[in-house]
C-alpha positions in Angstrom: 8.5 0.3 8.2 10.2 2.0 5.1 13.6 1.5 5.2 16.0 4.4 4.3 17.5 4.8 0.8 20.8 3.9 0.3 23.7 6.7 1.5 24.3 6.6 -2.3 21.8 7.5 -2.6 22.3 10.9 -1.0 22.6 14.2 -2.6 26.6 16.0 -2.6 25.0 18.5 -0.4 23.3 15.9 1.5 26.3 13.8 2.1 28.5 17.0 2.9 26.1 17.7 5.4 25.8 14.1 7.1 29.6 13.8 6.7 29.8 17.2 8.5 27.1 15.7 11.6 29.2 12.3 11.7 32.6 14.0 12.4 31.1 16.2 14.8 29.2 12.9 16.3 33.4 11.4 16.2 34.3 13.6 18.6 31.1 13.2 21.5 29.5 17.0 20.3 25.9 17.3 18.6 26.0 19.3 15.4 24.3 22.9 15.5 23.3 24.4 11.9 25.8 26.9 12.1 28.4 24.2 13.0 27.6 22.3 9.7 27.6 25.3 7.9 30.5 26.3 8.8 32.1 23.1 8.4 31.0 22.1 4.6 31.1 26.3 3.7 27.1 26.0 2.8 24.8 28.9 3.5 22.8 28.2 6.7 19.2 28.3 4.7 20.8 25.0 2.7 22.1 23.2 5.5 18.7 23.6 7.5 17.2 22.3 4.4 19.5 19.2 4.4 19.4 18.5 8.0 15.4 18.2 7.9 15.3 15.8 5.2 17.9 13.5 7.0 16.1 14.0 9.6 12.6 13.2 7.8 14.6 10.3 6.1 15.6 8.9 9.4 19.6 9.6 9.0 20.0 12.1 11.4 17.6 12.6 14.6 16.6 16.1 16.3 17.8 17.3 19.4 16.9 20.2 21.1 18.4 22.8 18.8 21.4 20.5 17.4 21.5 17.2 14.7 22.8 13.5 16.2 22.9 10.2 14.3 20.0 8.2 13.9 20.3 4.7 14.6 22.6 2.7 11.5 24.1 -1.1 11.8 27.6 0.3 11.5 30.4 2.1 13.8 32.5 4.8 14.1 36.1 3.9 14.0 39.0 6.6 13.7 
C-alpha cells in the first residue's frame, strides 16, 4: 500500500482546496466544485484539477457529484 505524502507536502492550491473540503466536512456538508471554488476564490477548472489529485492521492474521496475526507488518524475539533 503506498502511503500518502506528507500534507506538507501539498501544493498552496492544493492545501486551499483541502482546507476549503475540511471546513465544509466541519460542519456535516460534502464539498461541491463550485463550493470550493467559491470558497478559496480559484477558477472552477483549478479546483477540479485539485480535487482529482487529492482524490487520486487518497486525501479526499468521491461522492456522487461532491468531495468528503478520506480516511486520516486525526480529528476534527472546533
Amino acid at each position: 500500500m503506498n502511503e500518502r505524502p506528507d500534507v506538507q507536502a501539498l501544493s498552496g492550491v492544493d492545501t486551499d482546496v483541502y482546507e476549503a473540503v475540511s471546513g465544509l466536512a466541519v460542519q456535516g456538508r460534502r464539498a461541491t466544485v463550485a463550493e470550493v471554488a467559491h470558497a478559496t476564490d480559484l477558477p472552477e477548472e483549478t479546483v477540479r484539477r485539485s480535487l482529482d489529485g487529492l482524490t487520486e492521492a487518497g486525501w479526499l474521496k468521491a461522492a456522487g457529484t461532491a468531495y468528503v475526507l478520506g480516511p486520516h488518524g486525526w480529528g476534527l475539533e472546533y
